[in-house]
C-alpha positions as CSV (number, residue, x, y, z in Angstrom):
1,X,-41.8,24.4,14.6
2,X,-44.9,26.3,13.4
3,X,-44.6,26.8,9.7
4,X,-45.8,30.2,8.7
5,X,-47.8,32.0,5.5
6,X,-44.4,33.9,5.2
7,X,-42.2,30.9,5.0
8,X,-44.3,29.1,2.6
9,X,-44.3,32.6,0.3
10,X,-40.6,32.5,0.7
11,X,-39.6,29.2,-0.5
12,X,-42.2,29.5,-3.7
13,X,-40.4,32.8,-4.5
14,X,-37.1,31.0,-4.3
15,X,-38.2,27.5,-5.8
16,X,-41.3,28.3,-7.8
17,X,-42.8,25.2,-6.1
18,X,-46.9,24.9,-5.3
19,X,-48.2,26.7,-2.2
20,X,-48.8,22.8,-1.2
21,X,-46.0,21.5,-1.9
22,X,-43.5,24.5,-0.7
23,X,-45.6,24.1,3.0
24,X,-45.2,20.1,2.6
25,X,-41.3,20.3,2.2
26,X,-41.2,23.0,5.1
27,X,-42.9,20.4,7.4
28,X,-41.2,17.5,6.5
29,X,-37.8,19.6,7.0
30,X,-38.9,21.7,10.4
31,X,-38.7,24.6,9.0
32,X,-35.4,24.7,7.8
33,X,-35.5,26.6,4.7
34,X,-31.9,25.6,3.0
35,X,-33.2,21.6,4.1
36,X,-36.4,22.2,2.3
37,X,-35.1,23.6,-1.0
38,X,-33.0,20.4,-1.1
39,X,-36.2,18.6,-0.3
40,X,-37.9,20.0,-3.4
41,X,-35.7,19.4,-5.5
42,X,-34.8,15.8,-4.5
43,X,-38.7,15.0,-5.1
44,X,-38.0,16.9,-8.6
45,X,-40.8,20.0,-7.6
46,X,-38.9,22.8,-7.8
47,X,-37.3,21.9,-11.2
48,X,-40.9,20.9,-12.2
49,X,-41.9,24.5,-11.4
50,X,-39.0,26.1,-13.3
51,X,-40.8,25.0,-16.4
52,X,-43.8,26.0,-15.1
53,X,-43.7,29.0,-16.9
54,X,-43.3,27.3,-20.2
55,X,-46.4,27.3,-22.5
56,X,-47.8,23.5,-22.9
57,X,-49.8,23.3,-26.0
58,X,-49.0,20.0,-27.7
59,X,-49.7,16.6,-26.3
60,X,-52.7,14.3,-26.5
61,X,-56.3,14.0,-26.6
62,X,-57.3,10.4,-24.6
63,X,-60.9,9.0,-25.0
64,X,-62.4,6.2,-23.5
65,X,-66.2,4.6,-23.8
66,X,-68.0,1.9,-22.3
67,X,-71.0,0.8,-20.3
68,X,-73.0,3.8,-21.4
69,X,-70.1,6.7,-20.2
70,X,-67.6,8.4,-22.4
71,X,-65.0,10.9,-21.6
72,X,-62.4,12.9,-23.4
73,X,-59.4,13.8,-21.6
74,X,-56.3,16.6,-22.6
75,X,-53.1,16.5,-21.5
76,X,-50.6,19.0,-22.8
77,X,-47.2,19.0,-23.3
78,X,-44.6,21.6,-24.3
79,X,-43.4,19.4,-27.8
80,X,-45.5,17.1,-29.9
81,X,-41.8,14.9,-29.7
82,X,-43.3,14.2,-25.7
83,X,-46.9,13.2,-27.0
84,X,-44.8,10.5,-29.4
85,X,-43.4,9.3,-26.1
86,X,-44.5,6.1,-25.0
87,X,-43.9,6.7,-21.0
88,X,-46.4,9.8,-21.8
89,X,-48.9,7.6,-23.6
90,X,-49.1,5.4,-20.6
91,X,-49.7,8.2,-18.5
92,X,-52.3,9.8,-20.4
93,X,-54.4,6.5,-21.0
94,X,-54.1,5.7,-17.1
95,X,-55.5,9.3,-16.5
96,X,-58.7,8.6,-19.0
97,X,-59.4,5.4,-17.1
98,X,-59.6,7.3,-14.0
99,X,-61.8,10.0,-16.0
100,X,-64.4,7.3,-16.0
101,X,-65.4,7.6,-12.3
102,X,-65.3,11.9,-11.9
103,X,-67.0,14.2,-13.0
104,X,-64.8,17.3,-13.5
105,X,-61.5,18.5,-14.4
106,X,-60.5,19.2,-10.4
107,X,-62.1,15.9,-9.4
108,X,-59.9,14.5,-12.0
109,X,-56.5,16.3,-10.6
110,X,-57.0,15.4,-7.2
111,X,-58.4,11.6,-7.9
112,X,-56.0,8.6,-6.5
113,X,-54.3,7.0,-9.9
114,X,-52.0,4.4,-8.3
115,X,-51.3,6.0,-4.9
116,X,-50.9,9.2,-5.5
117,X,-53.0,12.2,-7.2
118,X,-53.5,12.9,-11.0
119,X,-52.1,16.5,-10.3
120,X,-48.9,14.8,-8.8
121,X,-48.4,12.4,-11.0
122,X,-48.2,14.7,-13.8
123,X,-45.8,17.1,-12.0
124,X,-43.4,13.9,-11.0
125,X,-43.5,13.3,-14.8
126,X,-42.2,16.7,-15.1
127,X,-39.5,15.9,-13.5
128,X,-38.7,12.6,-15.2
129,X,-38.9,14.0,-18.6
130,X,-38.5,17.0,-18.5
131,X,-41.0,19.3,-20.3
132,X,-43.8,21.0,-18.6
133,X,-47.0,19.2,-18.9
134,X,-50.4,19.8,-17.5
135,X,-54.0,18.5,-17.5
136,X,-56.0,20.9,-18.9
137,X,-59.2,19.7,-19.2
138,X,-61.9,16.6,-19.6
139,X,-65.2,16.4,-20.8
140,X,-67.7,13.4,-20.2
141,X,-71.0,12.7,-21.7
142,X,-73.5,9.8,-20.5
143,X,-76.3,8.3,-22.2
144,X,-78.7,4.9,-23.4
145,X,-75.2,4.5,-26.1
146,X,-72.0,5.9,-26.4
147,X,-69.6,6.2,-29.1
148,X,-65.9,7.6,-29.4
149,X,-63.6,8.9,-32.6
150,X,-60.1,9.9,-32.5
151,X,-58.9,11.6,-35.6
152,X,-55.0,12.0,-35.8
153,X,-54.5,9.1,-33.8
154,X,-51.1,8.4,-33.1
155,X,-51.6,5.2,-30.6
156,X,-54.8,3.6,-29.8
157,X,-57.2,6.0,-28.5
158,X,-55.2,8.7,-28.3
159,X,-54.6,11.5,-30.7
160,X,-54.6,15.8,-31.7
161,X,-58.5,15.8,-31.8
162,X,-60.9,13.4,-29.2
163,X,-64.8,13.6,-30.1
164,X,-67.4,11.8,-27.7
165,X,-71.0,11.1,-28.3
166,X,-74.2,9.7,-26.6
167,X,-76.7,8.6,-27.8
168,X,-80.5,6.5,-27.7
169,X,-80.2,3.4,-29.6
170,X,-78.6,0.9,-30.8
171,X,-76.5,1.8,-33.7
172,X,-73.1,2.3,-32.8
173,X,-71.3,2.6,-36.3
174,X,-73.8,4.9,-36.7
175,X,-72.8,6.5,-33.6
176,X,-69.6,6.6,-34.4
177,X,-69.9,8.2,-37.9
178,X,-71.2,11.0,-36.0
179,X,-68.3,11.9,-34.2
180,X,-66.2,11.5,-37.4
181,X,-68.7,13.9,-38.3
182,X,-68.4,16.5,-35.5
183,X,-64.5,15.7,-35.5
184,X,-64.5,17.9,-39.5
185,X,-67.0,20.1,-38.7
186,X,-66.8,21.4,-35.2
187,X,-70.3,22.6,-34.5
188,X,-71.2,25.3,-31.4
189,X,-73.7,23.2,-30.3
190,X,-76.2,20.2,-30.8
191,X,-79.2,22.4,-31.4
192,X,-81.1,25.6,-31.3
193,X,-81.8,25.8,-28.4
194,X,-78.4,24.7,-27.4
195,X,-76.4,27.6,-28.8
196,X,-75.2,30.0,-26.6
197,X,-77.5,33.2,-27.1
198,X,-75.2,35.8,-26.7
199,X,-73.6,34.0,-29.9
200,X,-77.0,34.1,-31.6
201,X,-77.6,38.0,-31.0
202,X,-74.3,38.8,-31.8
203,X,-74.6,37.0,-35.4
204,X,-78.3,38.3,-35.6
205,X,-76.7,41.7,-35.1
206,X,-74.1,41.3,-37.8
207,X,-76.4,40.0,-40.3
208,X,-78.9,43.1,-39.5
209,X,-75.9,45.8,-40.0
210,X,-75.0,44.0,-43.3
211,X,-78.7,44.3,-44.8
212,X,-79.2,47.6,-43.9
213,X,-76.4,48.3,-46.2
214,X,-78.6,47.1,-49.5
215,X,-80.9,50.1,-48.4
216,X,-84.0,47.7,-48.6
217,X,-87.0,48.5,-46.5
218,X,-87.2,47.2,-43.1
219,X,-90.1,44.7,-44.3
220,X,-88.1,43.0,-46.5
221,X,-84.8,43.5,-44.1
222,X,-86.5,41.5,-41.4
223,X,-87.4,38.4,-43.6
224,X,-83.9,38.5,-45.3
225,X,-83.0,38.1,-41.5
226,X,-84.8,35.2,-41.0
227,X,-83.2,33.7,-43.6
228,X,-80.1,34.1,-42.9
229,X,-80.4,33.5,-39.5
230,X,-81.4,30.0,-40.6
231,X,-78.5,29.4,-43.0
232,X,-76.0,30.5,-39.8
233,X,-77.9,27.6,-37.6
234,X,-77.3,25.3,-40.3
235,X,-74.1,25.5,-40.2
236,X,-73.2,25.5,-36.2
237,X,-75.9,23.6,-35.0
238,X,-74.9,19.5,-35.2
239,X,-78.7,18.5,-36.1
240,X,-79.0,21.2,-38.6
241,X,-75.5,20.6,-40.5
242,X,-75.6,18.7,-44.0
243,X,-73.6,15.2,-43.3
244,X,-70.5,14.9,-44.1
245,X,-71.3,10.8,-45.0
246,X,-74.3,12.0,-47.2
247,X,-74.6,15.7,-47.8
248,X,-78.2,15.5,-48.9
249,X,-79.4,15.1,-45.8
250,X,-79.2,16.4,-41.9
251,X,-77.2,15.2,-39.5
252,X,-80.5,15.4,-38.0
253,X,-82.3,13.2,-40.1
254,X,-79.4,10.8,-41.1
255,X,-79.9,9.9,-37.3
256,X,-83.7,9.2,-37.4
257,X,-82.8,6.8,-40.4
258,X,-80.4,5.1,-38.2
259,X,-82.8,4.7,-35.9
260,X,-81.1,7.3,-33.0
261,X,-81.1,10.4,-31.2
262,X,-78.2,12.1,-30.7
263,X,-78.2,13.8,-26.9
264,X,-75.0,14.7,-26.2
265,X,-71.5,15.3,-27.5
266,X,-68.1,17.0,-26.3
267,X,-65.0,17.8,-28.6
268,X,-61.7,18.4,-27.6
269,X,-59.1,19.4,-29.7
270,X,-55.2,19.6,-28.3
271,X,-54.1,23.1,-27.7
272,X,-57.4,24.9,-29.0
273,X,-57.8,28.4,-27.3
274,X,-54.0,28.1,-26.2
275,X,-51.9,31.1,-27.2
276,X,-48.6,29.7,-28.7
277,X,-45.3,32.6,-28.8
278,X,-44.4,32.4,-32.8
279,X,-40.5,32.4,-32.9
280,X,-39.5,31.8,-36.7
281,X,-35.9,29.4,-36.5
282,X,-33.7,31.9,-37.3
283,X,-34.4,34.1,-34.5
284,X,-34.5,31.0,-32.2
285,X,-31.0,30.6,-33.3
286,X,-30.1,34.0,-32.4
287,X,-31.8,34.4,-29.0
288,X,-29.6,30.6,-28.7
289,X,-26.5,32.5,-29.4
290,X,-27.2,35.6,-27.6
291,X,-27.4,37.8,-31.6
């Protein structure tokens, strides 16, 4: 039977299952609708996509570094109870190893980890434990050196905050002081010329409104700019910041005593940017009760 774009819209309305997934089970089943609800939810899809819906901002930050390569990868989960699981860990760490050989966050999700895709593997864990969980994203740097920091760790490797770096040289405690480093301070960027300009005229921009309010004359406005400006890319830029290990000097400069040069860097941080619905117990409780 020739499954059609309707039937496939169907059974996600009825199942909340993937576009994939709905048009797998309608294959596998002929067609029959009733047969290929059943067919979901024996392979634990459609319950998977009930909690869909649900927001996933906890889990686990994985990183992983060797031979040169380094990558960062976050998986969410709905409770930080799950990231404490064990059968989650396991999951996570096998999905970092397989971060090693891709280069993106879809490569990732559709990469072979054990027989099946990442994507599917994480919605089968779904199933099995029963929280909605996704793979958000992964970040990979490449370089001469690589070092990796995991502040908040709560296994080996894994943890609430994942900081990669690369590096030339051959320094690696050095290395890996850095990402201590960038795991406190969070900078926007490794350099100047890094930064994201819009950033830069949008801060220039600020700073320019709050001098003209001093009433000064545009002559001395401009230089008060300038210096300014220079304080704010001192404390986003990574090269610029003071170091947390030795405040009297640069990141920049602590480096070039260690004999490297920091090239690249990625920080992840569990949940960041996810907007979290704030329910305070007692009206938990109530909305429980029906109060």
């Amino acid at each position: 039977m020739a499954i059609t774009a309707s039937m496939v819209k169907e059974l996600r309305e009825q199942t909340g299952a993937g576009m994939m997934d709905a048009k797998k089970a309608l294959t596998e089943t002929d067609g029959d609708m009733e047969a290929a609800v059943d067919w979901l939810r024996t392979k634990g899809l459609a319950k998977a996509a009930k909690k869909s819906g649900r927001t996933a901002a906890e889990g686990l930050v994985a990183v992983k570094a060797e031979n040169g390569t380094a990558v960062a990868v976050e998986v969410n989960s709905e409770t930080d109870f799950v990231a404490r699981n064990a059968e989650f860990q396991e999951m996570v760490g096998k999905i970092a190893d397989t971060a090693m050989g891709v280069d993106s966050t879809e490569a990732l999700a559709s990469a072979d980890m054990g027989g099946k895709s990442v994507a599917d593997t994480v919605t089968d864990k779904v199933a099995t434990i029963g929280e909605n969980m996704s793979l958000r994203r992964m970040a990979k740097v490449s370089g001469q050196n690589v070092a990796a920091y995991v502040h908040g760790a709560i296994t080996e490797g894994m943890g609430k905050i994942g900081v990669i770096v690369a590096f030339d040289g051959d320094n690696v405690e050095f290395g890996r002081q850095v990402a201590m480093h960038i795991a406190a301070t969070n900078p926007a960027s490794l350099s100047e010329d890094d930064l994201d300009q819009a950033l830069v005229e949008r801060e220039k921009q600020v700073l320019t409104e709050q001098a003209r309010e001093s009433g000064k004359p545009d002559a001395v406005i401009e230089k008060m700019i300038v210096g300014r400006m220079k304080k704010y890319f001192e404390e986003v830029t990574l090269l610029n910041q003071k170091f947390v290990m030795n405040p009297d000097v640069t990141v920049g400069e602590a480096a070039k005593e260690a004999g490297i040069s920091v090239t690249a860097y990625a920080r992840v941080e569990v949940g960041e940017g996810i907007e979290k619905a704030e329910e305070d117990f007692a009206a938990e409780v109530a909305k429980t009760m029906g109060g």
